[in-house]
C-alpha positions as semicolon CSV with decimal commas, in nm:
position;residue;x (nm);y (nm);z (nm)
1;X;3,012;1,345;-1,211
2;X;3,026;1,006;-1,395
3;X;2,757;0,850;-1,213
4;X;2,541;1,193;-1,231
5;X;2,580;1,154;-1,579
6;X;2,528;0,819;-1,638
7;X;2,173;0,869;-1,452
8;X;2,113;1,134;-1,734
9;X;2,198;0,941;-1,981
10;X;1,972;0,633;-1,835
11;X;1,658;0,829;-1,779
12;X;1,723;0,958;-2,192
13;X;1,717;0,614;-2,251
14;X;2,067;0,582;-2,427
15;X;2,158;0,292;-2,251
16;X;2,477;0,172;-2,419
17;X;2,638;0,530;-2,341
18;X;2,511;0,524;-1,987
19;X;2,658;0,150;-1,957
20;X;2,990;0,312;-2,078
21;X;2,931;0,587;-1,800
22;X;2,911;0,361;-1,505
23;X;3,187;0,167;-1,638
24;X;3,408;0,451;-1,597
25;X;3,266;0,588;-1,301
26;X;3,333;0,213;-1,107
27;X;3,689;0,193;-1,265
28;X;3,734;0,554;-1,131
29;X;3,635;0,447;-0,782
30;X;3,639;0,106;-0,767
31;X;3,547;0,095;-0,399
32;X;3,273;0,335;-0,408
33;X;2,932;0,160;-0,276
34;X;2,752;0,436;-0,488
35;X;2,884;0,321;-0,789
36;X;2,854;-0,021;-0,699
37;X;2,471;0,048;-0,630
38;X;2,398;0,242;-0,943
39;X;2,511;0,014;-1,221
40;X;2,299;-0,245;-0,978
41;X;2,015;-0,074;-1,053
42;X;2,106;-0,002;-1,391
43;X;2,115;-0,344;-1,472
44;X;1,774;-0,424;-1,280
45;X;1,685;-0,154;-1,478
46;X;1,749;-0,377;-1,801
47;X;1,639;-0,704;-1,659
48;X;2,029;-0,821;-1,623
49;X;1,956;-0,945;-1,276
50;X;2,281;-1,145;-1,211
51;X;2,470;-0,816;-1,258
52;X;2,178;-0,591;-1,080
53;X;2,195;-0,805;-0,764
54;X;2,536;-0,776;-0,730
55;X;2,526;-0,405;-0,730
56;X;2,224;-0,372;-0,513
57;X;2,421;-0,573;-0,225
58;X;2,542;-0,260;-0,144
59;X;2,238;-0,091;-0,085
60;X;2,249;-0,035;0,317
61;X;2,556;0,175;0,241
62;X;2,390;0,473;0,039
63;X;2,060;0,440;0,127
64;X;1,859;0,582;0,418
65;X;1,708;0,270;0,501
66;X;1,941;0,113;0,799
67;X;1,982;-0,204;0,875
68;X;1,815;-0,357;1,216
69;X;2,102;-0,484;1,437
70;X;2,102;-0,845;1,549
71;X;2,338;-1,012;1,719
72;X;2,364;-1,345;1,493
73;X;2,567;-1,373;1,155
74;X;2,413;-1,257;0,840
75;X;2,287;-1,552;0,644
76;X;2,489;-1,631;0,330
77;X;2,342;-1,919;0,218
78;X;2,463;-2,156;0,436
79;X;2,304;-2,511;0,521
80;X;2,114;-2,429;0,867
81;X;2,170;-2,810;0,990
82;X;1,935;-2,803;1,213
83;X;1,974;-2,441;1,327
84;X;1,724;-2,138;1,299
85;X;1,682;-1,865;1,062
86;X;1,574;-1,498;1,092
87;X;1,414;-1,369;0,751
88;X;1,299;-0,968;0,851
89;X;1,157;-0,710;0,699
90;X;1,360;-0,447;0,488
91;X;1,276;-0,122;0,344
92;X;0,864;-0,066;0,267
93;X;0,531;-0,234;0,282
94;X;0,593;-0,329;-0,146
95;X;0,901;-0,452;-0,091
96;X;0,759;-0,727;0,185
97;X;0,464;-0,778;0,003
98;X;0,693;-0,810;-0,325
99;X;0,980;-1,009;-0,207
100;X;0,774;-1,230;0,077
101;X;0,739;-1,476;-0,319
102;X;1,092;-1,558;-0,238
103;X;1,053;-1,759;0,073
104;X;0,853;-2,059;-0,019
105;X;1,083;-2,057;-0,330
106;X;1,388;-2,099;-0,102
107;X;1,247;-2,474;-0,060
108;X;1,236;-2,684;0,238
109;X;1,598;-2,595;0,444
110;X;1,776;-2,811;0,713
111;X;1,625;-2,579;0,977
112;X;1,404;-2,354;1,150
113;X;1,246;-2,028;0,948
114;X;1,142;-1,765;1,081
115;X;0,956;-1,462;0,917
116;X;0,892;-1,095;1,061
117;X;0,689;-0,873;0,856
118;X;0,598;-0,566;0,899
119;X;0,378;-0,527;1,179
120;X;0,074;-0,398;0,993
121;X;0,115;-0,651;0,724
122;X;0,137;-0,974;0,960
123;X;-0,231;-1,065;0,876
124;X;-0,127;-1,151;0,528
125;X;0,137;-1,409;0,666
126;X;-0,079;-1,560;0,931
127;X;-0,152;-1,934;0,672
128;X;0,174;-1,851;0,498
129;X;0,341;-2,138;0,353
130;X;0,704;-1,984;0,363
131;X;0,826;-2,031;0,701
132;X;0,785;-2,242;1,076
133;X;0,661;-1,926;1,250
134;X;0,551;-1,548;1,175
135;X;0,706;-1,304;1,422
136;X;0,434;-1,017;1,503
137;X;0,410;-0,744;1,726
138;X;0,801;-0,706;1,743
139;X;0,992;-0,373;1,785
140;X;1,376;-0,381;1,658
141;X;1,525;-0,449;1,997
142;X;1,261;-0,724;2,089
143;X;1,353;-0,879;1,717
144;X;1,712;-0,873;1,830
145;X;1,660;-1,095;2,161
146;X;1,443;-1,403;1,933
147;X;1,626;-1,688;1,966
148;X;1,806;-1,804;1,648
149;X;2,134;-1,870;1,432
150;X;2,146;-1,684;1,117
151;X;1,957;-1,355;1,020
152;X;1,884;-1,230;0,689
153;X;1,713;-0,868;0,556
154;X;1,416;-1,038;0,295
155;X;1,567;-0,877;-0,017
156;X;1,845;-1,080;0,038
157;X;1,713;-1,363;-0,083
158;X;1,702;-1,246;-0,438
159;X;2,084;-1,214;-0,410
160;X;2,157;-1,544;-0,197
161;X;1,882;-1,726;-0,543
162;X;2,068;-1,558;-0,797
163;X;1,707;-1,436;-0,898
164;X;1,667;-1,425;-1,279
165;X;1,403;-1,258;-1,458
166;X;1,259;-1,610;-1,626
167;X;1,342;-1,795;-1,215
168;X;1,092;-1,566;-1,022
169;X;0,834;-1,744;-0,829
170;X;0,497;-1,729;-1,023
171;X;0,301;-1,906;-0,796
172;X;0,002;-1,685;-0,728
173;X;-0,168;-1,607;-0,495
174;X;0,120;-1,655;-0,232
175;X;-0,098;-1,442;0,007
176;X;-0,445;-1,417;0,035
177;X;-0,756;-1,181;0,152
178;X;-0,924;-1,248;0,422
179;X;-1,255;-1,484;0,317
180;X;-1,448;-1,258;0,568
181;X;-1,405;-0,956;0,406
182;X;-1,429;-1,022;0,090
183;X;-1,780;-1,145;0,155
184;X;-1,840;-0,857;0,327
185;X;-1,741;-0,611;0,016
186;X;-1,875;-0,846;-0,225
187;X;-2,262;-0,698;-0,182
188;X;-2,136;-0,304;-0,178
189;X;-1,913;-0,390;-0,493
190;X;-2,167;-0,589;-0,699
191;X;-2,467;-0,346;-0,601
192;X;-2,387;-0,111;-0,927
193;X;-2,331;-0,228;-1,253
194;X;-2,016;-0,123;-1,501
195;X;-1,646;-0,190;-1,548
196;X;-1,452;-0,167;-1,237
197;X;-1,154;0,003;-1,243
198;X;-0,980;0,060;-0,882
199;X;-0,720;0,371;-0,907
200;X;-0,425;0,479;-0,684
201;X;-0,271;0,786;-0,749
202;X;-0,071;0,895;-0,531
203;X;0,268;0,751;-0,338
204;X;0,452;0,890;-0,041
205;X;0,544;1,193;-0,103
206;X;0,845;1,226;0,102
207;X;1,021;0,963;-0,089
208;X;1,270;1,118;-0,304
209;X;1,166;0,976;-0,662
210;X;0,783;1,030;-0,606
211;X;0,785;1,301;-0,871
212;X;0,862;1,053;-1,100
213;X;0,604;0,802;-1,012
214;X;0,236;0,942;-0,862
215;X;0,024;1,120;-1,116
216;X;-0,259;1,333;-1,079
217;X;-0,600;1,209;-1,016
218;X;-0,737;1,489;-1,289
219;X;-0,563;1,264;-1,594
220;X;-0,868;0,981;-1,509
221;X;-1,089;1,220;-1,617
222;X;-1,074;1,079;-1,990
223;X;-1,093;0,744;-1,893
224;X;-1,381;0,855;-1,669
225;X;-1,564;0,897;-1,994
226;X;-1,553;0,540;-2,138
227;X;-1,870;0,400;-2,156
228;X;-1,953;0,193;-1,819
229;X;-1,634;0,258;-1,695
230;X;-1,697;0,307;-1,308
231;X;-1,370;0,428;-1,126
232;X;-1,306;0,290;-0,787
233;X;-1,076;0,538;-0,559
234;X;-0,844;0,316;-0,296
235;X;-0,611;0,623;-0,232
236;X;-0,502;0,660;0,125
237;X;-0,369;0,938;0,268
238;X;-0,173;1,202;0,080
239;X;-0,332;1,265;-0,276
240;X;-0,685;1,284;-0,098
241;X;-0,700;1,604;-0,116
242;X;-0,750;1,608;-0,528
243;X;-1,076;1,418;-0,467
244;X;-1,227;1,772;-0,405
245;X;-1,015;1,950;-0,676
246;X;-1,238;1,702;-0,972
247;X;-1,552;1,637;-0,808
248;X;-1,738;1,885;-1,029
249;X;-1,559;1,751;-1,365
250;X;-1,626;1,362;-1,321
251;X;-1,760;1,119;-1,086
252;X;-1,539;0,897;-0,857
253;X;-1,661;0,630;-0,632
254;X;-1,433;0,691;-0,319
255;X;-1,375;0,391;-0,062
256;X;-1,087;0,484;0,133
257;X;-1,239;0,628;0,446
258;X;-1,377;0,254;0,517
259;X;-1,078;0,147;0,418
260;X;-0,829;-0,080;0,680
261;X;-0,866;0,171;0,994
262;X;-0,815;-0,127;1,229
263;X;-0,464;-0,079;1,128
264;X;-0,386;-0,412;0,921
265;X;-0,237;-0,249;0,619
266;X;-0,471;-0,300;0,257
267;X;-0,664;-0,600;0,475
268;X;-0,991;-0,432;0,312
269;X;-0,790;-0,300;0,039
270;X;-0,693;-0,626;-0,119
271;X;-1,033;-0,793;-0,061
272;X;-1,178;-0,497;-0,267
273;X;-0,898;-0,563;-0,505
274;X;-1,095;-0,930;-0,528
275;X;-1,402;-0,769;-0,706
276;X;-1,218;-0,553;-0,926
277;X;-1,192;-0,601;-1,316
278;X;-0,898;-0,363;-1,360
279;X;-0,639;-0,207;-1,125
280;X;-0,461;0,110;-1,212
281;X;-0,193;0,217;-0,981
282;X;0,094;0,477;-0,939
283;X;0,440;0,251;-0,866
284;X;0,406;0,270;-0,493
């Protein structure tokens, strides 16, 4: 009840009462991962990151996204001496493409790195400067049976850097289009003149906070009217189906059915993204 009402009081943005709230909720059940998790977000939430690690270390216990199982310790920190490290993938394809930043910025360590992506975002990694070798094509099991020392789920690393909001890596770009399709976009983008603005609209819908993220495509229709503005559709998927719902109200230039059907994830996407002026995206 604490923590349901400390979520209330969060998304009303009275923060100091909902601080109060998960206070008492933790001191109520001190060994509760939930409450643990919470406050972690709470204070990601706020941009207290020392404190919102801390909580989010518990986030394998409450969430539905399980840990792989490997056979190896889970990395702590440690020096490697020599030995090798597994870095894997953890949760979505934003959180790899978020938290893959963090690797480079864990500097050159006494050992081996290695780095599994997803599978449909290996192409990204393939010149990446964070690691000795880029695992692709690997199931759970076949991950499991890689030689190495140490393993480590990639949002880890914010916890093991004591990530603070002024220490995150801002070198960009820490991946990169491919050269070959950007060219090849470069013509179809540049062929029409105005402003463009690439929209995204629309997350997964079966994750359990989309209602408070996608939008509907219909609410472009004002900015549709700004003089020059051309609006660029990279929508994939679900939230497709609201291309039809507008097409007699305003115009949109839709891309996605050439889109990355070779099944690299946003390979075309992101060299589009290259010849964009603005991007406008749902938090997905």
């Amino acid at each position: 009840a604490l923590l349901w009402r400390a979520s209330v009081l969060l998304k009303l943005r009275r923060t100091n009462e909902a601080r109060i709230a998960f206070e008492r909720a933790l001191k109520a059940a001190p060994h509760s991962p939930r409450a643990h998790f919470n406050r972690g977000v709470f204070n990601l939430i706020l941009g207290d990151f020392r404190k919102g690690w801390e909580g989010y270390a518990h986030r394998e216990k409450v969430r539905d996204a399980r840990p792989i199982p490997m056979p190896t310790p889970r990395w702590k920190g440690e020096p490697l001496d020599g030995r090798t490290l597994l870095i894997h993938r953890e949760q979505g394809l934003g959180d790899t493409l978020m938290f893959s930043r963090l690797i480079p910025a864990l500097g050159r360590l006494d050992g081996r790195v290695l780095f599994q992506p997803h599978n449909s975002l290996a192409h990204f990694f393939r010149d990446f400067e964070g690691g000795d070798e880029v695992l692709e094509g690997l199931n759970d099991e076949q991950l499991a049976s890689v030689p190495h020392d140490f393993h480590v789920p990639l949002l880890d690393l914010a916890i093991i850097m004591q990530l603070e909001r002024d220490s995150v890596p801002a070198r960009v770009p820490y991946i990169r289009a491919d050269p070959a399709r950007v060219e090849k976009w470069s013509a179809h983008l540049s062929a029409k003149p105005g402003l463009r603005v690439g929209i995204a609209w629309q997350g997964n819908p079966r994750f359990f906070s989309d209602h408070q993220r996608s939008l509907r495509l219909e609410l472009f229709e004002e900015l549709s009217r700004v003089a020059d503005v051309r609006l660029i559709a990279l929508q994939k998927g679900p939230g497709r189906e609201q291309l039809a719902e507008i097409a007699d109200r305003f115009d949109v230039e839709d891309l996605a059915a050439q889109l990355d059907n070779d099944g690299d994830a946003f390979a075309d996407t992101a060299a589009v993204m290259q010849h964009l002026d603005v991007l406008i995206a749902s938090d997905s």
